[in-house]
VOBA-1610 file (N, C-alpha, C; in pm, whole numbers, padded with zeros to 5 digits, always signed):
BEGIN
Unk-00807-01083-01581Unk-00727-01031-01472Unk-00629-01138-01426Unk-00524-01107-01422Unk-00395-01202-01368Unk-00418-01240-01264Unk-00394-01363-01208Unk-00388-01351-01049Unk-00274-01298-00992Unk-00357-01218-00877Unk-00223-01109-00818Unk-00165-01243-00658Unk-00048-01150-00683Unk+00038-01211-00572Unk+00120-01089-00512Unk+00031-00997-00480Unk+00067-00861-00436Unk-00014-00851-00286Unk-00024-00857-00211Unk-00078-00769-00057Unk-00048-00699-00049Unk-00125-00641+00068Unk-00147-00495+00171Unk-00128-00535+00300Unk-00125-00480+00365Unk-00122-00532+00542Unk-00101-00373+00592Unk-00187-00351+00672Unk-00136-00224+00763Unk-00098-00253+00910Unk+00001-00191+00972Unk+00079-00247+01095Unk-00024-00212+01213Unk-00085-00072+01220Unk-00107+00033+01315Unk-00074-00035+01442Unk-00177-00069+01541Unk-00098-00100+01665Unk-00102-00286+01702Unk-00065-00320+01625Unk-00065-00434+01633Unk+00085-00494+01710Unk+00141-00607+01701Unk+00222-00658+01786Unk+00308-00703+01663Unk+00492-00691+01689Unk+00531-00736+01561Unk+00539-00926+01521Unk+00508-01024+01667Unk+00438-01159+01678Unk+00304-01123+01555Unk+00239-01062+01561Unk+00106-01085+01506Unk+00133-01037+01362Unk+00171-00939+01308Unk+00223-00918+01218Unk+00269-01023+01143Unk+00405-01074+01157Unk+00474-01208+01070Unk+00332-01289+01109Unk+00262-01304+01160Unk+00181-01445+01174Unk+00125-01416+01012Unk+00063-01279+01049Unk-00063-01277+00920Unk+00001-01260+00791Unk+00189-01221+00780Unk+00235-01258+00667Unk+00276-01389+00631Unk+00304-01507+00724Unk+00307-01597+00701Unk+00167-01702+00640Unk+00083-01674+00720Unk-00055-01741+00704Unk-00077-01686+00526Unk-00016-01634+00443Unk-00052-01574+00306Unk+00084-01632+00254Unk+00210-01696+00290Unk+00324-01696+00234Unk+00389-01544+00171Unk+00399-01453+00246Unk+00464-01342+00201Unk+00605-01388+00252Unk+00680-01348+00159Unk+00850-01338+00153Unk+00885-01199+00118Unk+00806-01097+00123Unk+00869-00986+00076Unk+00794-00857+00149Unk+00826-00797+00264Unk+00743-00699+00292Unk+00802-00525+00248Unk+00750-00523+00147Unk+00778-00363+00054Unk+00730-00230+00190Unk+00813-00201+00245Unk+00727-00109+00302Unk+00732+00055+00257Unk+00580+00092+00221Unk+00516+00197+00129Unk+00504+00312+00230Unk+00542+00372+00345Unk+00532+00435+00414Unk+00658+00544+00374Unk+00636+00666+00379Unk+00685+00800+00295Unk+00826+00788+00402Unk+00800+00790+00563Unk+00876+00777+00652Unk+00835+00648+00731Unk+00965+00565+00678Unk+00939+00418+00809Unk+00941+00410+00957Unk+00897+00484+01028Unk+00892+00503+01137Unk+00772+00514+01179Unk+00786+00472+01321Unk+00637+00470+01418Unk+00708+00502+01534Unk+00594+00634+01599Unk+00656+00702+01726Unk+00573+00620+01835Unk+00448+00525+01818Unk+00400+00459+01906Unk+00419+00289+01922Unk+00504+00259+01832Unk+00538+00119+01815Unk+00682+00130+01707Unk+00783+00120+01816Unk+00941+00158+01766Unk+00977+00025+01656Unk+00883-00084+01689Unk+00916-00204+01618Unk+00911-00237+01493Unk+00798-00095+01462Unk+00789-00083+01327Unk+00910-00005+01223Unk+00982+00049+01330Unk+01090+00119+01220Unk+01210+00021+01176Unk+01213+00126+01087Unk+01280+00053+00945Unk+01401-00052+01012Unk+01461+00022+01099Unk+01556-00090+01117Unk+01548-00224+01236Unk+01386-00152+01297Unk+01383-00272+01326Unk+01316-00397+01257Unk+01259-00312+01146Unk+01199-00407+01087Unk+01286-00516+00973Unk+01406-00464+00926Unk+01525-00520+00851Unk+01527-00624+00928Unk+01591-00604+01052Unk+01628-00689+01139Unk+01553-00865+01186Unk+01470-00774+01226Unk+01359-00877+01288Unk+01305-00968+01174Unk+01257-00893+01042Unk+01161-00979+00926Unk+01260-01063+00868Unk+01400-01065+00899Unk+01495-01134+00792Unk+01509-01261+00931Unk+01463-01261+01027Unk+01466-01374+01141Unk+01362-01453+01120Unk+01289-01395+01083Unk+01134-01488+01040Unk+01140-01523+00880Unk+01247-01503+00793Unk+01244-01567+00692Unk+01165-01483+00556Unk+01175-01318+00625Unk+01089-01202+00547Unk+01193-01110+00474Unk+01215-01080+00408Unk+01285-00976+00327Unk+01219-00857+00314Unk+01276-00768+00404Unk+01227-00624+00429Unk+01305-00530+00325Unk+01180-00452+00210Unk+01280-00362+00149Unk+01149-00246+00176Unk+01271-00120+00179Unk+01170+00024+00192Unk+01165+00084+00023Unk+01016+00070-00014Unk+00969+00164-00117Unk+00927+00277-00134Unk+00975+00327-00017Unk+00862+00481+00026Unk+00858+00596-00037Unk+01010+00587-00087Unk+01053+00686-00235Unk+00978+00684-00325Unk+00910+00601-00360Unk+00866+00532-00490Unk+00735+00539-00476Unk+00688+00439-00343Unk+00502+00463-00344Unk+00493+00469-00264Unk+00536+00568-00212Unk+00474+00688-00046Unk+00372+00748-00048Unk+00275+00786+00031Unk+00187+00835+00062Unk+00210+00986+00097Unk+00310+01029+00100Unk+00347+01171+00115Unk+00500+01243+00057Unk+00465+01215-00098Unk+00585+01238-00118Unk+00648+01415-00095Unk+00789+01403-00143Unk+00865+01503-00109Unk+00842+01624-00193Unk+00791+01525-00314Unk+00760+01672-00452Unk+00619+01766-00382Unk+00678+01904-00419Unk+00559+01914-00326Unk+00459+01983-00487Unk+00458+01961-00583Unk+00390+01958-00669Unk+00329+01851-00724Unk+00336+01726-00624Unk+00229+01657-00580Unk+00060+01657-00482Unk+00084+01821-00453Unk-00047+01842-00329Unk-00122+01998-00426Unk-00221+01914-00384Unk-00323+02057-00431Unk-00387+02088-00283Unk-00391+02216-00282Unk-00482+02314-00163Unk-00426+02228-00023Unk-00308+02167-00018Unk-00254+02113+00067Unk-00252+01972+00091Unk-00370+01933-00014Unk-00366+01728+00020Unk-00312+01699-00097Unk-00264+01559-00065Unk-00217+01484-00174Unk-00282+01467-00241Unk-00277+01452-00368Unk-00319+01441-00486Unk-00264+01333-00553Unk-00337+01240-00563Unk-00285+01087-00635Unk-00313+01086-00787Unk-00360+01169-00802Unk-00364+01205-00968Unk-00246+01257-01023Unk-00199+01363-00943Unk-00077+01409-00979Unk+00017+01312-00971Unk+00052+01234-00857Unk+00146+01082-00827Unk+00144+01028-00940Unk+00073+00971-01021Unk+00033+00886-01051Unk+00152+00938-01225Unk+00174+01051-01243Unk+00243+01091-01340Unk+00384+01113-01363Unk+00414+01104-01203Unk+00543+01132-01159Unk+00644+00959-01186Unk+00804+00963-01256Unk+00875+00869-01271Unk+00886+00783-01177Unk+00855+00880-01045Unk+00895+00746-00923Unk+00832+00686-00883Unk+00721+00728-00936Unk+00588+00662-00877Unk+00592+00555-00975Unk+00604+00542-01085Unk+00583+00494-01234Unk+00685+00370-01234Unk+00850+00429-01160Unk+00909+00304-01120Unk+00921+00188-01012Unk+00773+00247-00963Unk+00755+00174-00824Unk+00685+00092-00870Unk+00547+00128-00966Unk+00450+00055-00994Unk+00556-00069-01107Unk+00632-00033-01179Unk+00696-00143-01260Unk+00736-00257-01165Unk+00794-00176-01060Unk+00883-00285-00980Unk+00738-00386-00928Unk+00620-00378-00883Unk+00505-00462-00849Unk+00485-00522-00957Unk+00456-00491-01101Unk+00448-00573-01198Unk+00513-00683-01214Unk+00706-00627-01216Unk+00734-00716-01250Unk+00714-00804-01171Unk+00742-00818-01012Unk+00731-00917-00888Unk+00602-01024-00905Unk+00475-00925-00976Unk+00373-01025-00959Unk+00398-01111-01065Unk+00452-01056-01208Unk+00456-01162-01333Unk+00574-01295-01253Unk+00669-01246-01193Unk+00718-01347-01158Unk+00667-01443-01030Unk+00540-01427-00956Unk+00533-01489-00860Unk+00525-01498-00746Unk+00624-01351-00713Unk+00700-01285-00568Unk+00561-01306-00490Unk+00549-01322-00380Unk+00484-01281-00239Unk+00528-01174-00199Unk+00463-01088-00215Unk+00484-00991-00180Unk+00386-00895-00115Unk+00386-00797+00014Unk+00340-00695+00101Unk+00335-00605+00074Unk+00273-00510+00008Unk+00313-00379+00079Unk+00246-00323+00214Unk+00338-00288+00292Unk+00290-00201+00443Unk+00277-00055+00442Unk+00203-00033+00514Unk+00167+00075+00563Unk+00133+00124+00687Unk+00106+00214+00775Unk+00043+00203+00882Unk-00071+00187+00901Unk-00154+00247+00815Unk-00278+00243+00850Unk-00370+00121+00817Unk-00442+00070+00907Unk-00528-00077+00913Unk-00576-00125+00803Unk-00690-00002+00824Unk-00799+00005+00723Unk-00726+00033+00569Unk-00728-00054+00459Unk-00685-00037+00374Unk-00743+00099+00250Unk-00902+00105+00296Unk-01008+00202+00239Unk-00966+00322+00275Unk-00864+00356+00396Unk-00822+00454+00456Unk-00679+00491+00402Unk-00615+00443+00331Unk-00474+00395+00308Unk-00446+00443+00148Unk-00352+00505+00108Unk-00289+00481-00057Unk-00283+00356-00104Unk-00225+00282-00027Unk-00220+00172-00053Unk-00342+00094-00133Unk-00440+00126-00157Unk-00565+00093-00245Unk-00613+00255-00265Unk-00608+00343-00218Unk-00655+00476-00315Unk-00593+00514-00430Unk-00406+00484-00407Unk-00362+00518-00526Unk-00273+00400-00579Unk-00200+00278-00499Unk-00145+00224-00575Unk-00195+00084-00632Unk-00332+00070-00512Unk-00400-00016-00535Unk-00479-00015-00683Unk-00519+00101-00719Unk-00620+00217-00844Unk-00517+00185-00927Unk-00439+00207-00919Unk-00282+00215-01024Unk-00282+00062-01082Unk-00251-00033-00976Unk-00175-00189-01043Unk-00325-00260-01135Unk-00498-00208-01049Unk-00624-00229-01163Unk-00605-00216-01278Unk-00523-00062-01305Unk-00454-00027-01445Unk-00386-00144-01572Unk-00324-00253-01487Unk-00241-00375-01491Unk-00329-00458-01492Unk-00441-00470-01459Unk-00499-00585-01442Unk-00463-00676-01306Unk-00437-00618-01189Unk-00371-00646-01118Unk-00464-00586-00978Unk-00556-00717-00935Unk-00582-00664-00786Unk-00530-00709-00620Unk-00454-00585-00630Unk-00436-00624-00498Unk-00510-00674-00387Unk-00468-00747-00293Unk-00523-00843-00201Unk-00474-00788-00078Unk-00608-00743-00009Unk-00567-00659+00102Unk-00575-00738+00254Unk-00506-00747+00322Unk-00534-00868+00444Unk-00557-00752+00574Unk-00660-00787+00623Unk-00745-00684+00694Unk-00776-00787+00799Unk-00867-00768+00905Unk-00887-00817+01062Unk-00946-00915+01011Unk-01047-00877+00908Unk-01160-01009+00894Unk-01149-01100+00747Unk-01026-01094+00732Unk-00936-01175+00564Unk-00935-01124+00475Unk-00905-01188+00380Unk-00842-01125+00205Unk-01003-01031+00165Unk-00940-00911+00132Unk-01067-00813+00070Unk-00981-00780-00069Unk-01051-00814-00187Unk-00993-00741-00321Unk-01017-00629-00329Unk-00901-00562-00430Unk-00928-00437-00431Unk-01036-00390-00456Unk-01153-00430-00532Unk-01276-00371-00601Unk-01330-00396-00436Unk-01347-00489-00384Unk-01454-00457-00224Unk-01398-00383-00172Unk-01257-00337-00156Unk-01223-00231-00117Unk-01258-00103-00163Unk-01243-00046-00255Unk-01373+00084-00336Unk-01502+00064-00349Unk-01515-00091-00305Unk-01646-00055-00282Unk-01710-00041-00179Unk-01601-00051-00067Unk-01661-00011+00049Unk-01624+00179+00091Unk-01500+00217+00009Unk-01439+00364+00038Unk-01557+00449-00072Unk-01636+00370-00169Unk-01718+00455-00243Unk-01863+00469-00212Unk-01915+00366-00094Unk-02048+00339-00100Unk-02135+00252-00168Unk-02015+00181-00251Unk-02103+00058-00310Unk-02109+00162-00469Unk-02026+00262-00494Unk-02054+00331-00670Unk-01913+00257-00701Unk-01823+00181-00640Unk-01745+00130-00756Unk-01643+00249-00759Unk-01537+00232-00847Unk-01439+00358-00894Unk-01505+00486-00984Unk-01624+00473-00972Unk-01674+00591-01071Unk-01787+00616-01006Unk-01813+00768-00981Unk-01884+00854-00905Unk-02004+00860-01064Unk-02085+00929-00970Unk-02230+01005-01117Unk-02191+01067-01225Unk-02043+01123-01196Unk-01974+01202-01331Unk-01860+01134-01370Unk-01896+00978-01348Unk-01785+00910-01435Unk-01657+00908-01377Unk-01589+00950-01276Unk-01432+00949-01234Unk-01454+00987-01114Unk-01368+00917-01017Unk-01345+00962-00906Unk-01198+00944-00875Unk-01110+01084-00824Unk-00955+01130-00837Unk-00986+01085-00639Unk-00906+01058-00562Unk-00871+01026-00467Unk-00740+01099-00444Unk-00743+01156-00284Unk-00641+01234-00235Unk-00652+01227-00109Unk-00543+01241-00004Unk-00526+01226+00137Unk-00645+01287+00200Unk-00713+01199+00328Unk-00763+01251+00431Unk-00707+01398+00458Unk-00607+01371+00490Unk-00560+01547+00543Unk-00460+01591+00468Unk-00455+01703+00538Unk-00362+01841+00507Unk-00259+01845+00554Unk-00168+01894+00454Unk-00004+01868+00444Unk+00046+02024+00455Unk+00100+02089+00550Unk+00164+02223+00529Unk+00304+02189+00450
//
């Protein structure tokens, strides 16, 4: 397995001071943000433009990937019975050119984030599907959570119960908490 130079970080209600701290304390220079829509209706600091703004003051290069590895994309022949379906993602070009673009960043070195909102990374795409995806690569993402760096495998192994990526019948497909009209 390569060593990855890929993170996670989820914003939810945190402070955007505390935020750059915990990307700095890792040397991130690059925060990818993976959110379908960059916006937060309970913390404005998180949107996109304020986040351009602000992360390029602290020495962060803010780019939005959300097209690419969103958690809710636009195809809607991405959702079965209404949830996302990361199996289906996972076949789609944009998804496919998102995951290249992490490859290449890690072969070269990049520090790099991806954000999301949500904390809990076990809760998040961000390790259900793109985290599952870059393993594919040989590539585990490094998730920075309240209580430090969790690899992706402790991460499924805490969203599986301790079975790892494979259930009693050999595969386990991962798809959104909820329902998408």
């Amino acid at each position: 397995m390569k060593e990855s130079t890929i993170y996670s970080i989820g914003h939810g209600n945190k402070k955007f001071d505390d935020l750059v701290k915990q990307l700095k304390q890792y040397q991130i220079e690059f925060l990818l943000d993976v959110r379908s829509k960059p916006v937060s209706k309970f913390n404005i600091h998180f949107n996109r433009s304020w986040l351009e703004e602000d992360l390029s003051k602290n020495m962060i290069t803010y780019e939005f990937l959300g097209d690419h590895l969103g958690g809710l994309p636009k195809d809607r022949a991405c959702y079965t019975n209404g949830k996302v379906d990361y199996s289906k993602i996972r076949t789609k070009n944009f998804f496919q050119d998102g995951i290249r673009l992490l490859i290449e960043a890690n072969e070269e070195n990049m520090k790099v984030a991806l954000m999301c909102s949500e904390t809990k990374p076990e809760e998040c795409h961000r390790c259900k599907l793109i985290g599952q995806e870059l393993l594919k690569h040989n590539i585990s993402i490094l998730h920075i959570t309240e209580d430090g760096i969790k690899t992706q495998r402790e991460v499924i192994e805490i969203l599986t119960g301790g079975f790892g990526s494979n259930d009693l019948f050999g595969k386990t497909d991962f798809t959104s908490r909820n329902t998408y009209k």
